[in-house]
N, C-alpha and C positions, 0 to 999 in steps of 0.2 A: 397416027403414029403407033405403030405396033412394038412392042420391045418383046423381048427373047427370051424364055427362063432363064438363059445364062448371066445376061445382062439385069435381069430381075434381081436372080440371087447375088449380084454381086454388090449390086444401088443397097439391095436390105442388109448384106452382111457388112457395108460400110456403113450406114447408118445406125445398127448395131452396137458395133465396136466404138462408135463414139456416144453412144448412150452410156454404154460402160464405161468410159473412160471421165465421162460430164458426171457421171453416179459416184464414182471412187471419188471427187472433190478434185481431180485437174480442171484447171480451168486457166484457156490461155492468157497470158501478160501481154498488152499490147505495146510493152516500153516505156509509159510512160511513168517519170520518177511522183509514184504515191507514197504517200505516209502510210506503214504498216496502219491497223489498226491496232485500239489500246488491246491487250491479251482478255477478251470476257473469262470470268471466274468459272472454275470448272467444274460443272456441274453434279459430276460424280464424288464429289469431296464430301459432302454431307453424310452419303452412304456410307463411308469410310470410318464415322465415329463410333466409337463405344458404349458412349454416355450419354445421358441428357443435354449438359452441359456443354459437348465434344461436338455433338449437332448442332447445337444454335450458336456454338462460335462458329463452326465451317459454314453455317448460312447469315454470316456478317453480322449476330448477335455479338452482346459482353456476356447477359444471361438471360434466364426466363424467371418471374415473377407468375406465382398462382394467381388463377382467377377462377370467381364463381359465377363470371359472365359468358367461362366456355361450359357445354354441356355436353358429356361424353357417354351415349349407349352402349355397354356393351356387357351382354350372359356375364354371372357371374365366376359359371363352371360351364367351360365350352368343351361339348366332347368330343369334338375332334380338333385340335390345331390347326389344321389346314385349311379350312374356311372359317373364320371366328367375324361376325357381322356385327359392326362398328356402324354409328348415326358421330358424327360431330356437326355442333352448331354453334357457331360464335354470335353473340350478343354485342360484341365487340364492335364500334364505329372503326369504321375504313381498314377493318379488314383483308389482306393482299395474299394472305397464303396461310393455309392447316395443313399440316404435318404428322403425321402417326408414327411413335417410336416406342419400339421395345428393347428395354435394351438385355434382353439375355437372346433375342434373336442375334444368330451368326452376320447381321450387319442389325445394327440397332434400328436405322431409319427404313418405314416400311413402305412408304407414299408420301409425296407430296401434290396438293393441287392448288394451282393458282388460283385466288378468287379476283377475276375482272372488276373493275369499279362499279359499284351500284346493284352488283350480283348478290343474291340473299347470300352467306357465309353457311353453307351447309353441303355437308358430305356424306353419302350413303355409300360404303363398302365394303370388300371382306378382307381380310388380311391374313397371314400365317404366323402361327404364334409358336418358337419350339418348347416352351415351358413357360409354367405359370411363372407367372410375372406381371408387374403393374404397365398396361398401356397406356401412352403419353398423349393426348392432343396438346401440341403446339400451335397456336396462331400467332400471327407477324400482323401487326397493326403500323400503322405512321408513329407509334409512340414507345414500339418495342416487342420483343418476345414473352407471349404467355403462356400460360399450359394450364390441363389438369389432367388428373389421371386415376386410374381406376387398376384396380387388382382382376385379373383373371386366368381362374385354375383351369388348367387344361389336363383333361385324363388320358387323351391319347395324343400322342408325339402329334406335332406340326411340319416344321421344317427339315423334312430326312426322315421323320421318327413313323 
């Protein structure tokens, strides 16, 4: 069976346009009468706080409780803001998520990473800080939200600067 550019380009420009269309999130209804799903919590809420406090309610805390079971690396004068290299390690049993917040950065919250079950509670990376200020390690345990945090000066602008 031989096919024809014309008919080439036409089989590829249709399967194409529906990759695009499966990519934008259509996807068709076959009629039959489903229950929505429940609405999942929206992800970007968390970004959205100011505070310490404003972050661990938008990630379904009351509050956060210090501990000296998180351990937070980080320069004490970092000289540039834009790469500022962070170690957090929780000591914390069952461990489920570390969080980095600054909150004089233009969005407080600067990462988050899920820790899978049974996965050692450690994070190695850099962050952007726009002005000194104290960074947050939050971790979410089964028992609640903890932190601790560290003061770091920054002599050249981070975020913008």
């Amino acid at each position: 069976m031989s096919m024809s550019r014309r008919a080439f380009l036409q089989t590829g420009a249709g399967a194409t346009a529906l990759l695009v269309v499966a990519a934008a999130g259509f996807t068709p209804r076959l009629g039959l009468a489903a229950t929505e799903p429940a609405a999942a919590p929206d992800p970007r809420k968390p970004f959205q706080g100011h505070t310490l406090d404003e972050v661990v309610k938008a990630m379904g805390g009351s509050n956060a409780q210090q501990s000296s079971e998180i351990a937070l690396q980080a320069p004490e004068i970092a000289e540039n803001g834009a790469v500022v290299p962070l170690v957090i390690e929780s000591k914390l049993p069952g461990t489920r998520m570390i969080a980095i917040v600054s909150e004089k950065n233009p969005h407080a919250l600067s990462a988050v990473f899920n820790i899978p079950e049974g996965a050692e509670a450690y994070v190695m990376t850099r962050v952007k800080i726009a002005e000194t200020s104290k960074v947050t390690a939050i971790v979410q345990t089964d028992k609640g939200f903890f932190y601790t945090d560290q003061l770091v000066k920054v002599t050249l602008g981070g975020c913008g600067g």
